[in-house]
N, CA, C and O atoms as a printed pandas DataFrame, in Angstrom:
     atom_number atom_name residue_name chain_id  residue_number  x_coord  y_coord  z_coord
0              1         N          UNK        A               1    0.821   -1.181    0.000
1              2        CA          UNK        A               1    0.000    0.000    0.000
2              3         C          UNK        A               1    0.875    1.258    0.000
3              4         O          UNK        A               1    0.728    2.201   -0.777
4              5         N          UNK        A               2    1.701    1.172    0.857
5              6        CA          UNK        A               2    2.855    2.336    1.062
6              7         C          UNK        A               2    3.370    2.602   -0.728
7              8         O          UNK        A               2    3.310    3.749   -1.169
8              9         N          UNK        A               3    3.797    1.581   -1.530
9             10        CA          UNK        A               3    3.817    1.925   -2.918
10            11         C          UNK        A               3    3.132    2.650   -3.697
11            12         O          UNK        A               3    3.538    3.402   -4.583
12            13         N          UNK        A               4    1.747    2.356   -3.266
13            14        CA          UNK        A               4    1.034    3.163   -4.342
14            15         C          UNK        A               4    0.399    4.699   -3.770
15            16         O          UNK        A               4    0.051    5.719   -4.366
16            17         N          UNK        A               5    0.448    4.248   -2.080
17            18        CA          UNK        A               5   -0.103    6.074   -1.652
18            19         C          UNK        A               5    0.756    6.914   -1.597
19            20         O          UNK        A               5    0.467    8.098   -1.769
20            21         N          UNK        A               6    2.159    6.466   -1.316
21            22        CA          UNK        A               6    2.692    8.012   -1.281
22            23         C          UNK        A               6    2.936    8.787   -2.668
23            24         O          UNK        A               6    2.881   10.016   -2.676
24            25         N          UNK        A               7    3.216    8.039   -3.877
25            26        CA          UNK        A               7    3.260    8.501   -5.083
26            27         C          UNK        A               7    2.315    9.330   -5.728
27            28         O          UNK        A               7    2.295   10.233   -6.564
28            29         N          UNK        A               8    1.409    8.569   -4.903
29            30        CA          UNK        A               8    0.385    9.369   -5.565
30            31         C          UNK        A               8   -0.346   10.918   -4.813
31            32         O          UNK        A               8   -0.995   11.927   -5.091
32            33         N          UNK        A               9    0.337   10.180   -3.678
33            34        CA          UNK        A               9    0.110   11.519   -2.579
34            35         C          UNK        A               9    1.141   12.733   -3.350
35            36         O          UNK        A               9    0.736   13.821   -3.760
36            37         N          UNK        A              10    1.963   12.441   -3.391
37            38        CA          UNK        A              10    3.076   13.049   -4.318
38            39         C          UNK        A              10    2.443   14.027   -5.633
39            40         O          UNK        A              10    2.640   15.201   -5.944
40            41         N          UNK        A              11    1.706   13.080   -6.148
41            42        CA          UNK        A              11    0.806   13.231   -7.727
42            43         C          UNK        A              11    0.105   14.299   -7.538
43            44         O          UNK        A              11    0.387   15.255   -8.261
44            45         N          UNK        A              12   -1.065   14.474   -6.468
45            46        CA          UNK        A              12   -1.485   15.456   -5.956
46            47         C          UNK        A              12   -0.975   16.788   -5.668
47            48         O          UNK        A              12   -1.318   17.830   -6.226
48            49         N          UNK        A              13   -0.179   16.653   -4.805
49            50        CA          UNK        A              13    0.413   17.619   -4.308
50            51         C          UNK        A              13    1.473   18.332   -5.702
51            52         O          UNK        A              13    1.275   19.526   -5.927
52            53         N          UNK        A              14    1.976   17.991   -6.116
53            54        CA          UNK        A              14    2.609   18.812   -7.716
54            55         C          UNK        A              14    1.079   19.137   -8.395
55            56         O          UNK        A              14    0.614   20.270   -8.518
56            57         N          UNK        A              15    0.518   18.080   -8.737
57            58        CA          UNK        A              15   -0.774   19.263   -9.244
58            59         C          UNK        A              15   -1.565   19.845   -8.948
59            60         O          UNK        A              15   -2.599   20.058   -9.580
60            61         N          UNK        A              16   -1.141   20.402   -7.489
61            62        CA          UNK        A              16   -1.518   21.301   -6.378
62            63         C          UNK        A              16   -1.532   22.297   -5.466
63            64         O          UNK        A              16   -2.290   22.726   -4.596
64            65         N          UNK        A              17   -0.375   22.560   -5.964
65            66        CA          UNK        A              17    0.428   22.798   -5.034
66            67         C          UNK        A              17   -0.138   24.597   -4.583
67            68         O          UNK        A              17   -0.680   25.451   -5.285
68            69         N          UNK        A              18    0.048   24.606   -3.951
69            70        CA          UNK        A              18   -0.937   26.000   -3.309
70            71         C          UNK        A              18   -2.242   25.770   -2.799
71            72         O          UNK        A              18   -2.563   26.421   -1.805
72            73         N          UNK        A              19   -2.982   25.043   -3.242
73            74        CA          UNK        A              19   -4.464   24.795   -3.021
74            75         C          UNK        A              19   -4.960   24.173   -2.048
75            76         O          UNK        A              19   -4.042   23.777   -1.330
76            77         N          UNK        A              20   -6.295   23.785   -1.522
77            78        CA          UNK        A              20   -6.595   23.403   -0.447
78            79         C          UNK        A              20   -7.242   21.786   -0.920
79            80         O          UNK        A              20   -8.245   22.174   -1.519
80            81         N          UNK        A              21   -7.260   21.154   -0.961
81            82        CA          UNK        A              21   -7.202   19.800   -1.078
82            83         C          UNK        A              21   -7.801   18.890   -0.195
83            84         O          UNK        A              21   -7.064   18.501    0.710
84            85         N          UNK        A              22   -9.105   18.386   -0.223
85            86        CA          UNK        A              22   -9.214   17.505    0.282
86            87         C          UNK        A              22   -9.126   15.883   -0.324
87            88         O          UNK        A              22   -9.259   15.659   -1.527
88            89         N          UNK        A              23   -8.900   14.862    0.621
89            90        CA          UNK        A              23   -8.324   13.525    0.112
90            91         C          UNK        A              23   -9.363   12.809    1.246
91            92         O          UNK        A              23   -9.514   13.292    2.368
92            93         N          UNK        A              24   -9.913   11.836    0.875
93            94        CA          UNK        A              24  -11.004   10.677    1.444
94            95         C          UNK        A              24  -10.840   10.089    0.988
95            96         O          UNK        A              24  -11.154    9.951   -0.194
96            97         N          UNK        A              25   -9.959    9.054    1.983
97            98        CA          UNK        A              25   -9.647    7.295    2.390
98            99         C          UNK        A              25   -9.821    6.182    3.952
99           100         O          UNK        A              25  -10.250    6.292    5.101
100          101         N          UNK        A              26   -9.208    5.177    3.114
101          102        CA          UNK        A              26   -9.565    4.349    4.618
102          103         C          UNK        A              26   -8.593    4.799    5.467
103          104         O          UNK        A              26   -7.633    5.536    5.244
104          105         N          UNK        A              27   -9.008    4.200    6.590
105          106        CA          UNK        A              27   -8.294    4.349    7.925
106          107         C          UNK        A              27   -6.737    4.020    7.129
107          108         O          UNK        A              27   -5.760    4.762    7.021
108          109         N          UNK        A              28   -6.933    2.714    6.674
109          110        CA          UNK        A              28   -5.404    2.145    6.356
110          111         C          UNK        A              28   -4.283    3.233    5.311
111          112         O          UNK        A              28   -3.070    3.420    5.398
112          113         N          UNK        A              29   -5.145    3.701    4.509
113          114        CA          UNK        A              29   -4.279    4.740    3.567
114          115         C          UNK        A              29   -3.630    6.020    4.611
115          116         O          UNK        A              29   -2.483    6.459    4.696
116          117         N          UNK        A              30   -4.891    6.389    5.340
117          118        CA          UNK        A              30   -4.934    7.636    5.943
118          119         C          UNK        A              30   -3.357    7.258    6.427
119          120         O          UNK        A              30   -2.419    7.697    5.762
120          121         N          UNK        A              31   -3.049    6.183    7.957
121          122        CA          UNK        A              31   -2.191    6.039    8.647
122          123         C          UNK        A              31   -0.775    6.329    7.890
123          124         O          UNK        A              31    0.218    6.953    8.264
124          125         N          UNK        A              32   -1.133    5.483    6.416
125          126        CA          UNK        A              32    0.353    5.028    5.641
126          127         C          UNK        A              32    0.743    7.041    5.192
127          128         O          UNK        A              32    1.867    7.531    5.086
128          129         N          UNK        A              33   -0.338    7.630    5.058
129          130        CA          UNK        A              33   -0.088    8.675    4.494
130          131         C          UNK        A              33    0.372    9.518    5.701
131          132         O          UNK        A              33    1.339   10.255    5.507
132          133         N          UNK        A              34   -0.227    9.502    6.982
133          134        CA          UNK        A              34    0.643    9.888    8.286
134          135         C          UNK        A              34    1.602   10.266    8.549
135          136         O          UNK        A              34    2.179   11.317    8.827
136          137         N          UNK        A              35    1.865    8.554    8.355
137          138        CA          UNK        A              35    3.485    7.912    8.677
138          139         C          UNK        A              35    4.159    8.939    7.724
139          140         O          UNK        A              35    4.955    9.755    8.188
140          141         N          UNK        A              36    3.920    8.921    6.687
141          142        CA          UNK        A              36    5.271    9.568    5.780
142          143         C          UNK        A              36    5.445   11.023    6.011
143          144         O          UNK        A              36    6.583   11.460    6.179
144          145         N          UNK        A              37    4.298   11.899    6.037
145          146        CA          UNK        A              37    4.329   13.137    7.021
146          147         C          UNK        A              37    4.800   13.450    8.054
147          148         O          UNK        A              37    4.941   14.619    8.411
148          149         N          UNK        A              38    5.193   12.232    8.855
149          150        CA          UNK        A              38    5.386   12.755   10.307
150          151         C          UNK        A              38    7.225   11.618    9.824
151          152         O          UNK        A              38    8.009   11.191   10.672
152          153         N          UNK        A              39    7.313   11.512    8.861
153          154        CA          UNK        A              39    8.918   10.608    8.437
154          155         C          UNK        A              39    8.707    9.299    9.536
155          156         O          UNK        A              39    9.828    9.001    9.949
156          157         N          UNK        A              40    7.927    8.643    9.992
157          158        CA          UNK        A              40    7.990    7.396   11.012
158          159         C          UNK        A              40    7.851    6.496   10.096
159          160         O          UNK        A              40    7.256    6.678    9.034
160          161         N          UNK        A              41    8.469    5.315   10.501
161          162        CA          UNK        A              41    8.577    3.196    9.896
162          163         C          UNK        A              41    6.827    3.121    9.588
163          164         O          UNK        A              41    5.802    3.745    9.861
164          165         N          UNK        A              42    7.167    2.208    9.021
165          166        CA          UNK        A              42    5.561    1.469    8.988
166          167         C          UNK        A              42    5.251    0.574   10.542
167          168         O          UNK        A              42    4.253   -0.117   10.742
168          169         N          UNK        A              43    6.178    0.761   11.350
169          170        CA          UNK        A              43    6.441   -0.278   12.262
170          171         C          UNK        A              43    5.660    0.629   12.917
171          172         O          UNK        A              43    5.184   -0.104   13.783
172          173         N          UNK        A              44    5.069    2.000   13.164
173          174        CA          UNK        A              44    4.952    2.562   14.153
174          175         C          UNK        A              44    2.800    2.750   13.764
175          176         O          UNK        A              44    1.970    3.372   14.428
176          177         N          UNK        A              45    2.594    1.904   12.446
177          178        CA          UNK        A              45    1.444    1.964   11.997
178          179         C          UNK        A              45    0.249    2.092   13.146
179          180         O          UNK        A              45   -0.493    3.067   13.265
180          181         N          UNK        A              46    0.228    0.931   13.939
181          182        CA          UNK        A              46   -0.764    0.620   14.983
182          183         C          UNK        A              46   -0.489    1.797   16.023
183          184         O          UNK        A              46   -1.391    1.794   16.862
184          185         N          UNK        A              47    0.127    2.459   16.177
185          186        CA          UNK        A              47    0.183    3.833   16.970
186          187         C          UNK        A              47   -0.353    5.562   16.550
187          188         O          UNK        A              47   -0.248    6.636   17.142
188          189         N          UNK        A              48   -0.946    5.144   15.241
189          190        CA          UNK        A              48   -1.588    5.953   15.030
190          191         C          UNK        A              48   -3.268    5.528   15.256
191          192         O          UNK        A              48   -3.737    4.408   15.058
192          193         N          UNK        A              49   -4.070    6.829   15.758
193          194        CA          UNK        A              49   -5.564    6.516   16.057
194          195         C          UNK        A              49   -5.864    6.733   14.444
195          196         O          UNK        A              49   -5.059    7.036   13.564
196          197         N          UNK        A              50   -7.737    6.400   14.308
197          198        CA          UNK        A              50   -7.844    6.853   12.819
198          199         C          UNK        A              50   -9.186    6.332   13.137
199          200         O          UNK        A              50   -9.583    5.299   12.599
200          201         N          UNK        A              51  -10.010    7.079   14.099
201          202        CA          UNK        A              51  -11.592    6.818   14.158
202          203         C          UNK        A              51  -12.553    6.524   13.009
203          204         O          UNK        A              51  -12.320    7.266   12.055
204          205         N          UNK        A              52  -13.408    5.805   12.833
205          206        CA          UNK        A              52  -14.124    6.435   11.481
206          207         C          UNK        A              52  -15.196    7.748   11.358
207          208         O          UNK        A              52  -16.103    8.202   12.056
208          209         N          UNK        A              53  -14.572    8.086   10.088
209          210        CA          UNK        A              53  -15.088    9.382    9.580
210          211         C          UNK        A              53  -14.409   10.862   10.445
211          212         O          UNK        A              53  -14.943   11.939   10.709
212          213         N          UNK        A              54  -12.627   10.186   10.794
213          214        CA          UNK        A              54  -11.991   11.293   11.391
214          215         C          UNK        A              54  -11.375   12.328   10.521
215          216         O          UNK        A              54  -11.295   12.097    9.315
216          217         N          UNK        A              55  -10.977   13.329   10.959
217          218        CA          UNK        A              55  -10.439   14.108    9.863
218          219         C          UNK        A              55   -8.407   14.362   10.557
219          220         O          UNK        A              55   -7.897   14.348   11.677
220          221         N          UNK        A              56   -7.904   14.548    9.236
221          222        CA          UNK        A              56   -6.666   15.087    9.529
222          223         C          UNK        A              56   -6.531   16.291    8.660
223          224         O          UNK        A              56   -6.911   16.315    7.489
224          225         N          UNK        A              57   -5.768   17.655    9.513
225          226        CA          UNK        A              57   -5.119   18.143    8.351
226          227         C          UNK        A              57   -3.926   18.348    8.282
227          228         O          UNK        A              57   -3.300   18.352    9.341
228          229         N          UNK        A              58   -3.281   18.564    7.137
229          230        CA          UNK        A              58   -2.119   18.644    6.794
230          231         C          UNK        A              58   -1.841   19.708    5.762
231          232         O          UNK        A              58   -2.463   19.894    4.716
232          233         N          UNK        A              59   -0.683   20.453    6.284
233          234        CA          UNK        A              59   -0.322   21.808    5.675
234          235         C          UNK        A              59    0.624   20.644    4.838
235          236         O          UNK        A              59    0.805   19.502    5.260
236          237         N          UNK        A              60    1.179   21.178    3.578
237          238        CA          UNK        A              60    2.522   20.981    3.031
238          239         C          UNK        A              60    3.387   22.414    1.947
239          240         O          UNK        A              60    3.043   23.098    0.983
240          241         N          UNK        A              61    4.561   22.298    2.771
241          242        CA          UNK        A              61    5.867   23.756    2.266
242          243         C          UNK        A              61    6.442   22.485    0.974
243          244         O          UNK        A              61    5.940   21.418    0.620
244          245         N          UNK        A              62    7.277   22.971    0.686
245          246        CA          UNK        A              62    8.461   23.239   -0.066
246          247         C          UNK        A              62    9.170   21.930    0.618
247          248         O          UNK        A              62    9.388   20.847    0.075
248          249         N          UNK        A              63    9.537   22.420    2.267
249          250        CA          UNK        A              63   10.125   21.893    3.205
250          251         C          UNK        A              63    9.736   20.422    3.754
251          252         O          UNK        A              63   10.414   19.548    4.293
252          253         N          UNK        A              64    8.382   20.501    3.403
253          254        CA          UNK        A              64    7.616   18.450    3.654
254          255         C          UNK        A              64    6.446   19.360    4.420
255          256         O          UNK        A              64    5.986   20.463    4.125
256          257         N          UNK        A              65    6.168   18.507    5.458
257          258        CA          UNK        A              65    4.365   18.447    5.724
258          259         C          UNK        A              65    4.097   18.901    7.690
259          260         O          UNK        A              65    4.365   18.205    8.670
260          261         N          UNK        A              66    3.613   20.014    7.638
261          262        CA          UNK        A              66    3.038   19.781    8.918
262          263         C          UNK        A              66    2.224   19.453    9.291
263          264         O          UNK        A              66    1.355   19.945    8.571
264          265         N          UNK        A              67    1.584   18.654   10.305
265          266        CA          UNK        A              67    0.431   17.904   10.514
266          267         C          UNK        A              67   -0.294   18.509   11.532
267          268         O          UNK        A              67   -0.089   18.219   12.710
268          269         N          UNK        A              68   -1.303   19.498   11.109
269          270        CA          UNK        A              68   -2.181   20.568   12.166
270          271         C          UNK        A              68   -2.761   19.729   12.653
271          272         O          UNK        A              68   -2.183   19.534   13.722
272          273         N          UNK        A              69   -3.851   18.834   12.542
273          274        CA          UNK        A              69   -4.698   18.179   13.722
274          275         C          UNK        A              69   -4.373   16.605   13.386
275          276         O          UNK        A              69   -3.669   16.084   12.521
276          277         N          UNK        A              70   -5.211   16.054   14.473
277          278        CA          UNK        A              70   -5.103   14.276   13.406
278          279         C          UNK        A              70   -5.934   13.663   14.575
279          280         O          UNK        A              70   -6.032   13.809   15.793
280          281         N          UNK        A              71   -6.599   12.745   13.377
281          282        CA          UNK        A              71   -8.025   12.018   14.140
282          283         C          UNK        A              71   -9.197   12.786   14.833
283          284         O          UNK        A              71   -9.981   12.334   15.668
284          285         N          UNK        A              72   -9.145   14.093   14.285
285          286        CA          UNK        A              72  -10.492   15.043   14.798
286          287         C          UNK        A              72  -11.629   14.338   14.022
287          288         O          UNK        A              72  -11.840   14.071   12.839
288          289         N          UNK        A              73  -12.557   14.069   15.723
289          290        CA          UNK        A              73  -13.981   13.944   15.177
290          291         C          UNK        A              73  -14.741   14.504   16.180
291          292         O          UNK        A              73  -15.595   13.828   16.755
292          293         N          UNK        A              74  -14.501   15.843   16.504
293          294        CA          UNK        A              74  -15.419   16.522   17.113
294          295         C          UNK        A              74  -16.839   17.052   16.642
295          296         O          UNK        A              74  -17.788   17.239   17.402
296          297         N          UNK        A              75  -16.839   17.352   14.714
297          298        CA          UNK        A              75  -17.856   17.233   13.888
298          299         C          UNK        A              75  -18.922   15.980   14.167
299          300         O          UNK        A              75  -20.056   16.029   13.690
300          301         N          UNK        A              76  -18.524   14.985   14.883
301          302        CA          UNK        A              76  -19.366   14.099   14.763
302          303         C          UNK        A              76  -19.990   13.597   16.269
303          304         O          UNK        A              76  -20.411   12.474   16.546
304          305         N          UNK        A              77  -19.926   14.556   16.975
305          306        CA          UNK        A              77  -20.602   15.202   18.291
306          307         C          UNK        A              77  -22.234   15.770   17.830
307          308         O          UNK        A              77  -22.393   16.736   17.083
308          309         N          UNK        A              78  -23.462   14.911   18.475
309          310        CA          UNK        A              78  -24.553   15.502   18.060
310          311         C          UNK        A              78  -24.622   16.695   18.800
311          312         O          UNK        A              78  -24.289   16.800   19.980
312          313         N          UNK        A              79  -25.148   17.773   17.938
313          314        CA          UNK        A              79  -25.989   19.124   18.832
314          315         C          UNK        A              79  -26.467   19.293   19.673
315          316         O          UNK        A              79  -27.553   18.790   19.960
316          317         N          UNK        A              80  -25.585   20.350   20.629
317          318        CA          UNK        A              80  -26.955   20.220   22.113
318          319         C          UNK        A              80  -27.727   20.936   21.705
319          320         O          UNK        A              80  -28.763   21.151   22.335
């Protein structure tokens, strides 16, 4: 999996670059796409949370990726 998401995460981001971007996947992509943001092994996979229907965001420079939130699902709190 790591083969085919970061490339393509890659793919995106060049034909993107400035823009605001959203990306919807599984838990499993989300993590692999994480990992490479935050530079950690695949070994460290099961240490990331990844609720369903959580959100992450992620800034990306020039420089690689900062990772503003991760696993927010406060959206999915009913209304008082």
């Amino acid at each position: 999996m790591l083969a085919r998401t970061v490339p393509a995460l890659r793919d995106v981001i060049r034909r993107h670059l400035g823009d605001t971007v959203v990306l919807v996947g599984h838990d499993s992509v989300n993590r692999v796409i994480l990992l490479h943001a935050l530079d950690l092994p695949l070994s460290r996979y099961w240490r990331l949370g990844q609720a369903p229907c959580a959100i992450n965001e992620l800034d990306f420079s020039g420089d690689g990726f900062v990772v503003v939130s991760l696993n927010e699902t406060s959206h999915l709190t009913p209304a008082a």
